[in-house]
MARLUMBA-886158 format. One record per atom (N, C-alpha, C, O): residue in one letter; z, y, x. Coordinates in steps of 0.1 Angstrom, whole numbers, plus 5000, padded with zeros to 4 digits. Last residue first. Layout:
% MARLUMBA-886158
aZYX
...
% end
This chain:
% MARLUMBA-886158
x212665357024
x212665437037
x211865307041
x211365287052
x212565506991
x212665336999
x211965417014
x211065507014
x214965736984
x213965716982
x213465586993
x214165587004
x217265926960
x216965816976
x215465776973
x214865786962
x216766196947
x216366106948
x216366036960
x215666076970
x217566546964
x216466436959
x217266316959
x218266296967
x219866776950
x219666686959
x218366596952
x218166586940
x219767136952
x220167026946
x219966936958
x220066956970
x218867506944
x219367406954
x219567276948
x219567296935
x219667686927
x217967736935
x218567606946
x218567636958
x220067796892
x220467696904
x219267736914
x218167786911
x219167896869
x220167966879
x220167896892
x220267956902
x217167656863
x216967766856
x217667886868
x216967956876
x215467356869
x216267446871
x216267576863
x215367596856
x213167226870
x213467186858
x214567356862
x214267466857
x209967236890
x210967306893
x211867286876
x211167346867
x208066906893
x208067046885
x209667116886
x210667036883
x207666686919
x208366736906
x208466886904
x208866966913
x204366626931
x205666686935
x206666696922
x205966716912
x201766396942
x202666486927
x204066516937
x204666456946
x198666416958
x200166356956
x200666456947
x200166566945
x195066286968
x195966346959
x197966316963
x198366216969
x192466316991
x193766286989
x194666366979
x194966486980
x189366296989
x190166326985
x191666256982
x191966166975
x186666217010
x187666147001
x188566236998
x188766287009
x182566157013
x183966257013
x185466137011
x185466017012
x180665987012
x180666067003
x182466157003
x183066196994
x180865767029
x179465907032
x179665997020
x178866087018
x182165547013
x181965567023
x180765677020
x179865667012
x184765756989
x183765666990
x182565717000
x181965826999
x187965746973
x187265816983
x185765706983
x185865596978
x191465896971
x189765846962
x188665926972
x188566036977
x194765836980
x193365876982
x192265776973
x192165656970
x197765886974
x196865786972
x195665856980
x196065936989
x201565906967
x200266006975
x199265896974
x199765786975
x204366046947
x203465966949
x202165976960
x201766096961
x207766146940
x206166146940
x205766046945
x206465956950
x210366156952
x210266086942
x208766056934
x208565976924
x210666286975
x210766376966
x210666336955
x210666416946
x210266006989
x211666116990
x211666186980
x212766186974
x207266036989
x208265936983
x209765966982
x210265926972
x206766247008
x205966236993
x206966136983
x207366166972
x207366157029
x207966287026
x207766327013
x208366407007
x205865917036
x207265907033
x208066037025
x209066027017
x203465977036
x203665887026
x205165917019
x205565937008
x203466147057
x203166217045
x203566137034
x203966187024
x203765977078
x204766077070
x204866137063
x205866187059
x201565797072
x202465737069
x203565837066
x204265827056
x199766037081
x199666007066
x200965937063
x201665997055
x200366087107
x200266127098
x200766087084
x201766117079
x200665847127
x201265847118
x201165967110
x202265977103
x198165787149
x198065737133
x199265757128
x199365657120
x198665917172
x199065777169
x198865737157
x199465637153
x195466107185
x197366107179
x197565937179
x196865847185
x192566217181
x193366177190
x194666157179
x194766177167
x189266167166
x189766237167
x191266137176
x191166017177
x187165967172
x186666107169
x187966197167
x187666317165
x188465727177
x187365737183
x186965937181
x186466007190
x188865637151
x189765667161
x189265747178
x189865797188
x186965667130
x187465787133
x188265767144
x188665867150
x186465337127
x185265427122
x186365547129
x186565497140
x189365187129
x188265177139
x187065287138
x186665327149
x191665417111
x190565367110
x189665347121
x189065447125
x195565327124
x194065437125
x192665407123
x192265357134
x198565367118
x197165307115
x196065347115
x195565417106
x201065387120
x200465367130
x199065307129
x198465227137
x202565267091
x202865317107
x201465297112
x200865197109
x200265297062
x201165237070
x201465337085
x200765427089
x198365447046
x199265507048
x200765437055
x201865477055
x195765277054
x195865397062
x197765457060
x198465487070
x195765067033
x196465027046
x196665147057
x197365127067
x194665197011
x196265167010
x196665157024
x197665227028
x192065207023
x192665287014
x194065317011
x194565427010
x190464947025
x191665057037
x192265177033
x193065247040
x188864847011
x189664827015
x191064847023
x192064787025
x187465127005
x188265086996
x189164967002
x190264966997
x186465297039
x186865197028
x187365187019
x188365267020
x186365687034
x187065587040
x186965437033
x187365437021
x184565887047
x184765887038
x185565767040
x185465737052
x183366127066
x182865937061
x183165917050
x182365917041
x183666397042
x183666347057
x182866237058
x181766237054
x184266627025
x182666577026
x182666457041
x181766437048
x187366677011
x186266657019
x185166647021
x184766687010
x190166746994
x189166686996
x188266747008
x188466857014
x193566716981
x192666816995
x191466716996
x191866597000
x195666836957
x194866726962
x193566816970
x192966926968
x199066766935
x197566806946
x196366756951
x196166636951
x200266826902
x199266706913
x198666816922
x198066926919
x203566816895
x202466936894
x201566806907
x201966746916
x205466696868
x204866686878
x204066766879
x203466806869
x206766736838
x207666656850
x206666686866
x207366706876
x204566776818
x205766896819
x206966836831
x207966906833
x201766736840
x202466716831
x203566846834
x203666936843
x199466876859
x199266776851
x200266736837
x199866706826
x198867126872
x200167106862
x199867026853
x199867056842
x197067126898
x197067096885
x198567086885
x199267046895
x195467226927
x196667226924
x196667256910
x196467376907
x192867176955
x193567206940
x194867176938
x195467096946
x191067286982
x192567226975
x192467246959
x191867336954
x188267147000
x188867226988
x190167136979
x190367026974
x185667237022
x187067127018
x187367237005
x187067347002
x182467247035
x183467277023
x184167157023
x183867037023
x180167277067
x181067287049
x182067277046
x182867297055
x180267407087
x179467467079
x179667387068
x179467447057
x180467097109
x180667237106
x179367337101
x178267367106
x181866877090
x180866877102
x181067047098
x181567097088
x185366687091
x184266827084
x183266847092
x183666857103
x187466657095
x186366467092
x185166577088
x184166537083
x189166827100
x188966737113
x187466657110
x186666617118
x189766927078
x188967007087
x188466917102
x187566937110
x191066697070
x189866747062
x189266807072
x188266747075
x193666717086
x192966617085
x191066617081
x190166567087
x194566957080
x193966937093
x193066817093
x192066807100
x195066877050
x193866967055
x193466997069
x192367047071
x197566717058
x196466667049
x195166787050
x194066737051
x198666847074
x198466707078
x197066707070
x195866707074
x200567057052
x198867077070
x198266957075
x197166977081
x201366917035
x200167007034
x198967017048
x197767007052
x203466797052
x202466717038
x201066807042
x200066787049
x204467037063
x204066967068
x202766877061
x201566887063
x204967177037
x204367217042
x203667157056
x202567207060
x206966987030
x205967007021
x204667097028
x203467097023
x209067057049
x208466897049
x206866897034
x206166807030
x209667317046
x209567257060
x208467127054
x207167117055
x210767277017
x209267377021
x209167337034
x207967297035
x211767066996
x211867087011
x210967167015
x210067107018
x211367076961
x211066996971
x211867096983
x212567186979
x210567126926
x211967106932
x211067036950
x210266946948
x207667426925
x208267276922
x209267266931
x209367336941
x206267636900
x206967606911
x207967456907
x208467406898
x203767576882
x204867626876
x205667566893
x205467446896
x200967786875
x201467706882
x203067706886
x203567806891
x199468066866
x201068036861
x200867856864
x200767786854
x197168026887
x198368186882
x199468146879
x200368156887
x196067796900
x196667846887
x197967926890
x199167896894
x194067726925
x195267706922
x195967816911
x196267936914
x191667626942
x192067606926
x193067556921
x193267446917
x189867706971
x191167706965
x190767686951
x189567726947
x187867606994
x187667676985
x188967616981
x189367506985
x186667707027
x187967637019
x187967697008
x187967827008
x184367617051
x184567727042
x186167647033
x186467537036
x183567627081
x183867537072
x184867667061
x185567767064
x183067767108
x181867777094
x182367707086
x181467697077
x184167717129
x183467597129
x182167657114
x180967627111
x186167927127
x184967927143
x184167837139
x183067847144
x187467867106
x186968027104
x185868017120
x184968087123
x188967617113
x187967617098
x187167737100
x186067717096
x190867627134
x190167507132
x189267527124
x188367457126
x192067897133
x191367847142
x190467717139
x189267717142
x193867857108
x192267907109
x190967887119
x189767877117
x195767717101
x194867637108
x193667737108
x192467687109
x197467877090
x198167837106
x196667767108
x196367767120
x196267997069
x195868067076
x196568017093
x196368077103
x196867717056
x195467797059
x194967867067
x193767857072
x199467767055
x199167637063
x197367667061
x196667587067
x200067987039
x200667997046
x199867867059
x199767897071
x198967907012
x198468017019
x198568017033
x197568047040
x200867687006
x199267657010
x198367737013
x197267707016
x202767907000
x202767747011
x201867747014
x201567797025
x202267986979
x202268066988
x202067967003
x201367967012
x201667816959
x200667856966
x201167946977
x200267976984
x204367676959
x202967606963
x202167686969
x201767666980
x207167786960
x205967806956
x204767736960
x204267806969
x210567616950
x209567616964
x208067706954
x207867676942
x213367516947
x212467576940
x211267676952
x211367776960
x214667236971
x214967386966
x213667476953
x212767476961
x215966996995
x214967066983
x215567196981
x216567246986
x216266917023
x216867047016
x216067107001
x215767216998
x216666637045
x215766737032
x216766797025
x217966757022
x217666477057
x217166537063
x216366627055
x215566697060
x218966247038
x219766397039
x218766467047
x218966577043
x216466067039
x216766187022
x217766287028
x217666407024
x217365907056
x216065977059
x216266097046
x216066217049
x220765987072
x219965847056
x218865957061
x219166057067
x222465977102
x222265997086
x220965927082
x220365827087
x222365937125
x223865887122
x223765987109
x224666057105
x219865997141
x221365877145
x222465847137
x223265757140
x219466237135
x218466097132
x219665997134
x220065917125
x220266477144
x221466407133
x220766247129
x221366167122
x218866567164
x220166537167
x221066447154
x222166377155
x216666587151
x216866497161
x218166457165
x218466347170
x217566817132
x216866667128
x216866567138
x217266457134
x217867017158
x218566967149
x218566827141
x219366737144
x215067037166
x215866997171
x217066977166
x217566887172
x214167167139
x213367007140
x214266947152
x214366827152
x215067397148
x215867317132
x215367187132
x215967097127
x213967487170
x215267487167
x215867417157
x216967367157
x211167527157
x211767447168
x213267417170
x213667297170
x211267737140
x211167607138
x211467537145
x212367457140
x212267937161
x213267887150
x212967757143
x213867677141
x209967937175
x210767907184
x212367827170
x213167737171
x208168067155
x207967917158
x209067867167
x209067747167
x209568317154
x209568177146
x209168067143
x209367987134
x208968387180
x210268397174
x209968327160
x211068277158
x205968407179
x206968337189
x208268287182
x208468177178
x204968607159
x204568507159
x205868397171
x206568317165
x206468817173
x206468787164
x206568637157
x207568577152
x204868857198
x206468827197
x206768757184
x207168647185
x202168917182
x202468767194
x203968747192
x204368647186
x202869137174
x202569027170
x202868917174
x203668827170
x203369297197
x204469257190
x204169207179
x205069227171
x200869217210
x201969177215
x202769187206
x203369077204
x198469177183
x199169237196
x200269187203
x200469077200
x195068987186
x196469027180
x197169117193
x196869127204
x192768987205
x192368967187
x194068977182
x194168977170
x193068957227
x192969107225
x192869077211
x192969177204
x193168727242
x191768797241
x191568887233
x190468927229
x196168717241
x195168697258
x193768737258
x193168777268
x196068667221
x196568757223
x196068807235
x195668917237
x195268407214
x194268517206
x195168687211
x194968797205
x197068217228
x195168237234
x194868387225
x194168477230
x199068267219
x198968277230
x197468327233
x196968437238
x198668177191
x198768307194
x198668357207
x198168467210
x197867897202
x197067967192
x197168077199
x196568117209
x200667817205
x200067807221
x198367897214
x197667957223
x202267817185
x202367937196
x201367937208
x201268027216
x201067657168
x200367767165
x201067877175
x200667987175
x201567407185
x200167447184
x200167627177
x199267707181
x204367427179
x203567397197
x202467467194
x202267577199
x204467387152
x205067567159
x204967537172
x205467617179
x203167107148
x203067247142
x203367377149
x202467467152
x204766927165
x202666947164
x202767087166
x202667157176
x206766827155
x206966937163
x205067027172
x204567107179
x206066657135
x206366807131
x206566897140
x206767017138
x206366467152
x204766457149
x205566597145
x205666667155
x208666437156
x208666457170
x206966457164
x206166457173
x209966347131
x210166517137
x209466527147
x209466647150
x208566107126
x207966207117
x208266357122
x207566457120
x209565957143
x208265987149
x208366087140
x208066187146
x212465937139
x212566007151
x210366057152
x209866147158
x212565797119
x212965977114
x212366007129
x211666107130
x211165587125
x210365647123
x210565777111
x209965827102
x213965477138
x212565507147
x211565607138
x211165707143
x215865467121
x215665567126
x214265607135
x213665717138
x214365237103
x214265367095
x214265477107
x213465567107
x214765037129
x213165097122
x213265207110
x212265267108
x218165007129
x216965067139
x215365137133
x214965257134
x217764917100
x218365057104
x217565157110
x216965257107
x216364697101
x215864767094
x216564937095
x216065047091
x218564577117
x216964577121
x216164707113
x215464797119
x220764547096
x220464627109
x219264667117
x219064777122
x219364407082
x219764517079
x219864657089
x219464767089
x219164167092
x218164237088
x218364357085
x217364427085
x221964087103
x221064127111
x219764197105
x219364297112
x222964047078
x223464187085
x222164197096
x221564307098
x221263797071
x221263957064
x221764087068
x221364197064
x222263637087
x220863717087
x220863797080
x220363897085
x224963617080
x224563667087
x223363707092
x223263797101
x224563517054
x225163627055
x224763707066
x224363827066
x223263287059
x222463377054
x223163507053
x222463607050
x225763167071
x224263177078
x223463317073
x223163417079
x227263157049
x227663237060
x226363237073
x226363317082
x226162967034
x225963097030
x226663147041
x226263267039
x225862697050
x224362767043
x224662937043
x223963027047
x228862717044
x228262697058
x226862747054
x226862867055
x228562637018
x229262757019
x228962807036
x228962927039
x227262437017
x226462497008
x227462647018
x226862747024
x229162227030
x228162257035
x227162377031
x226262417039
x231262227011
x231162287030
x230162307033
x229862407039
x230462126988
x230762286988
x230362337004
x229662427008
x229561867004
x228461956991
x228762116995
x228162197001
x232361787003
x231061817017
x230261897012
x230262017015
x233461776975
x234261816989
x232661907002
x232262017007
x231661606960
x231561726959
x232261856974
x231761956979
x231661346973
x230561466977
x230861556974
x230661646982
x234361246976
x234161286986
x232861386981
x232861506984
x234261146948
x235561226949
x234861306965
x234761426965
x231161106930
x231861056942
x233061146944
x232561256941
x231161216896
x230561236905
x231761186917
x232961196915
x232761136870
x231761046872
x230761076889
x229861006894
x234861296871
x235461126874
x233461086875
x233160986881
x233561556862
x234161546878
x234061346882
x233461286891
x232461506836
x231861546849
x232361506862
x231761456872
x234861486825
x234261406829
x233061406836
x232761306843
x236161736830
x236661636837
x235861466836
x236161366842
x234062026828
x235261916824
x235161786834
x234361746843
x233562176862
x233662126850
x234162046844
x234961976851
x233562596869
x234462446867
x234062346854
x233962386843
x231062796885
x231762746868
x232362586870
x231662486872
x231462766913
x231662926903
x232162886889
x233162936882
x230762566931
x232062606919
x232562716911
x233662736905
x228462576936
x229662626946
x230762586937
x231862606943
x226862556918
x226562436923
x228462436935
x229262346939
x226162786909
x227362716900
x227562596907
x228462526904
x224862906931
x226062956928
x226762866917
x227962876917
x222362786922
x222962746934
x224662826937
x225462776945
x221562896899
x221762746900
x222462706914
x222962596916
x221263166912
x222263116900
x222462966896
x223462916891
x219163186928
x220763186934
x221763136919
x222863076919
x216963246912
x216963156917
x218463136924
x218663016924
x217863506894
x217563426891
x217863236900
x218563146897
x217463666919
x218963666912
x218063566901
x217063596907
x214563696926
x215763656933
x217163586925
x217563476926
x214063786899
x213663666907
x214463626915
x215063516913
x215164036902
x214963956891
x215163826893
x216163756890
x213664166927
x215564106927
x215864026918
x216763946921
x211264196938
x211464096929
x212864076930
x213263966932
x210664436950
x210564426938
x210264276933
x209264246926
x213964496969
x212664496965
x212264456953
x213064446944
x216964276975
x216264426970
x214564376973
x214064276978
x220564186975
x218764156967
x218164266969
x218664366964
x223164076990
x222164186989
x221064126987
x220464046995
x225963936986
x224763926991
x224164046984
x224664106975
x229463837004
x229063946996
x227263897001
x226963837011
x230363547003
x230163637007
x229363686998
x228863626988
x233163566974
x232263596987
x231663466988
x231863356983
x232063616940
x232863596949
x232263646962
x231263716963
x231563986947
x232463816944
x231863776937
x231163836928
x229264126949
x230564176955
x231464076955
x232264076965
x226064166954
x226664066947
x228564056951
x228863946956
x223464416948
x224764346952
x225664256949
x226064276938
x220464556947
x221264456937
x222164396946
x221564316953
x218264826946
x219464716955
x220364646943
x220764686932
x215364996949
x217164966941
x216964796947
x216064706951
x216365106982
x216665076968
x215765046958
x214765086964
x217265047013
x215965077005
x216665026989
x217164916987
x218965027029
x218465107038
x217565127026
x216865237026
x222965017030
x221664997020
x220265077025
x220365207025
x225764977037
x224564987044
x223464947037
x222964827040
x227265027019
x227164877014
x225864867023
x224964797021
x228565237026
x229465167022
x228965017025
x229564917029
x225865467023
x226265397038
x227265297035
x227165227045
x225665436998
x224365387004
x224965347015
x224865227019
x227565556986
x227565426985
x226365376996
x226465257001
x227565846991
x228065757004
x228265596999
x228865517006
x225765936971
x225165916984
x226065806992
x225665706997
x226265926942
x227165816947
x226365786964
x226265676970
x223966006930
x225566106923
x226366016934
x227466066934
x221665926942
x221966076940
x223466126938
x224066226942
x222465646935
x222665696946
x222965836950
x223865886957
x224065526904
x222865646912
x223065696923
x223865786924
x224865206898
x225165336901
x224065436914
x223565416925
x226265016875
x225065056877
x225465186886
x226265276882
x227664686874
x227764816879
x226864876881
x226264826891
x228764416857
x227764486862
x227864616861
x228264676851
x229964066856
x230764256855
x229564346860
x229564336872
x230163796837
x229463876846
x229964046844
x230164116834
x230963526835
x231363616832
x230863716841
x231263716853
x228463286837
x228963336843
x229563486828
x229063536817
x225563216824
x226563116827
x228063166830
x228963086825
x223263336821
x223863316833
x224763216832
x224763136841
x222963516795
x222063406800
x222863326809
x223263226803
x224363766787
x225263666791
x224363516788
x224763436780
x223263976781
x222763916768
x223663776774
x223663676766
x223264106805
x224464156794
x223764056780
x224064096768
x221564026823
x223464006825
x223864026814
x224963986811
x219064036812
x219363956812
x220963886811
x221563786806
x219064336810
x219164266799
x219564106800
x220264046792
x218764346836
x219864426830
x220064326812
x221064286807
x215864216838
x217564226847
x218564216841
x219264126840
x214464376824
x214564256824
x215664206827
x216364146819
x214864636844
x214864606828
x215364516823
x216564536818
x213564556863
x215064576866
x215264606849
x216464586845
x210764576857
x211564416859
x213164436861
x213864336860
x209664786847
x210064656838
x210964536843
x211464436837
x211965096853
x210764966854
x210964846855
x211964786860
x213365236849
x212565246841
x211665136840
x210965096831
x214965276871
x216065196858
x214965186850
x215265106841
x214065396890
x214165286892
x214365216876
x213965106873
x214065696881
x213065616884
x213165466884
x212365406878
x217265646884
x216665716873
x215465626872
x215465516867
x217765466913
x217765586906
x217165546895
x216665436894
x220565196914
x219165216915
x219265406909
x220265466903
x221964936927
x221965106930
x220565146929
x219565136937
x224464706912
x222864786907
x222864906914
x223664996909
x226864486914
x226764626919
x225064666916
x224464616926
x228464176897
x227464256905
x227164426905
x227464486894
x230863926898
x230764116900
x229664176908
x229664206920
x231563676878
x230463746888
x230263886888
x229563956881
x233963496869
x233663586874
x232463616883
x232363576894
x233763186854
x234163276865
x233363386865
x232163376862
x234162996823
x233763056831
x234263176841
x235063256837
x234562626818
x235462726820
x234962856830
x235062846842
x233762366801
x233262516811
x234462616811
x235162656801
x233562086787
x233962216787
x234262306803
x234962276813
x232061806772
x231861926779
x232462046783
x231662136781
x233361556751
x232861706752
x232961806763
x233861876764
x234761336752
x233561326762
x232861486760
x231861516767
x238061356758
x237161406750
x235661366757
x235661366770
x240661126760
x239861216767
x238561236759
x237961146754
% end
């Protein structure tokens, strides 16, 4: 009998669903390189695949946030995600050989008790059908809470075509529009209505990304468009709106319903923190040849730097403004979300008594014949 060591390696079939975006950043990098430079121990099979080209993987392996790292065999099947899967999958690999994933020579075996290894496995494998099952549970949990907050973001968009029929209502009643204006006006807020009732009907039983229709969209006409739905708010108070938006501004891939939402949020907002008689002001840069930046400022409070980030959670409303204006605090949070779908980004720069400006990037329209596609999954 040899006293040399010999391994005999098994199979590890892991599954990667990450986007484009995702494959760029340094720790799923790291990752990647790690399985295929065969660190591990393991005969390892790695599968990389784009949710965009492979949507019904997301519901297959009920995946609520990417990128996701899968573990397919042996069983049980495990799920890594967030931004330490590295890590994660790292730490499971000493405990995976511990199962018997890699067989050892035989003098290994004659020197360890004939009974522990036996219990060791039962018990380790008992451990993982635990954790299996918290994980369906978390998953599911996390289902529930994606649908709850498709259900607040349509039932906050239904604001929009309430407030600007119940508008026309009043400016018709005092003679400043006409009736077959008014009508007008009616019949397509009544169609918005109609399609955000739809959204509600399918919240149950689709991914937050199918509820979007990207498409080659204009900005400025948009931001024309959600100016003149808030007039009432800026044209009685004296608050002036200054625009700086470029002629040849290159249209961008997004949703015009949910970009236009984005938009009104963020300048009702403005018009809200505005004493009356000054200035908010949009811009709109073609920062790069991938992204076009927006961004809606103010003269308002202005908001902590500590709270900066924590405004765009559920339901969060600065102690300093809750008080000055009404809702549940999820604006921004849907703005967060509707911003991250399209694979962008949304922040605010701001400083107390001196205003804040909220910026976010949309992707630049790449298309040429096509006028349709699909977004990017995006972490719900």
């Amino acid at each position: 009998m040899t006293s040399r060591e010999i391994k005999q390696k098994k199979e590890l079939k892991l599954l990667l669903i990450a986007g484009r975006n995702h494959l760029s950043r340094g720790d799923l990098r790291s990752l990647i390189a790690f399985l295929e430079n065969d660190e591990s121990g393991f005969k390892i099979t790695l599968e990389i695949s784009e949710p965009s080209e492979n949507p019904e993987i997301l519901e297959l392996h009920r995946i609520i946030a990417i990128p996701a790292l899968i573990k397919l065999a042996p069983y049980p099947k495990q799920i890594f995600a967030g931004s330490s899967i590295f890590e994660q999958l790292k730490s499971w690999i000493p405990r995976w050989k511990q199962e018997g994933l890699v067989i050892a020579s035989d003098l290994i075996t004659k020197s360890i008790d004939i009974e522990s290894p036996v219990q060791t496995q039962k018990e380790l494998k008992l451990e993982d059908e635990v954790l299996f099952l918290r994980q369906e549970n978390e998953t599911l949990t996390d289902r529930i809470q994606s649908q709850e907050r498709l259900l607040r973001m349509v039932a906050h968009e239904l604001r929009t075509p309430l407030t600007a029929a119940g508008l026309a209502a009043q400016s018709q009643k005092l003679g400043q529009i006409s009736m077959e204006k008014f009508q007008e006006v009616l019949k397509r807020r009544l169609e918005e209505i109609e399609l955000l009732s739809k959204d509600l009907l399918e919240v149950g039983s689709t991914r937050w990304e199918a509820l979007f229709n990207p498409q080659k969209i204009d900005l400025a006409n948009i931001s024309a468009e959600v100016i003149l739905e808030l007039e009432k708010l800026w044209l009685n108070r004296g608050i002036g709106i200054n625009t700086d938006i470029p002629s040849d501004l290159p249209s961008v891939f997004a949703d015009q319903r949910r970009i236009a939402q984005v938009l009104l949020n963020l300048i009702e907002n403005a018009l809200k923190y505005s004493n009356d008689g000054e200035k908010i002001s949009i811009t709109m840069l073609h920062k790069t040849s991938q992204w076009v930046e927006i961004s809606v400022c103010d003269n308002g409070p202005g908001i902590p730097e500590e709270e900066q980030k924590r405004i765009f959670l559920d339901r969060v409303r600065l102690p300093q403004t809750s008080e000055r204006t009404s809702g549940f605090g999820i604006g921004l949070s849907v703005c967060r979300r509707i911003v991250e779908v399209h694979g962008g980004r949304i922040w605010v720069v701001s400083e107390i008594g001196k205003g804040a400006c909220f910026f976010f990037t949309l992707p630049v329209w790449q298309g040429t014949d096509k006028t349709e596609g699909t977004l990017t999954s995006g972490d719900v």
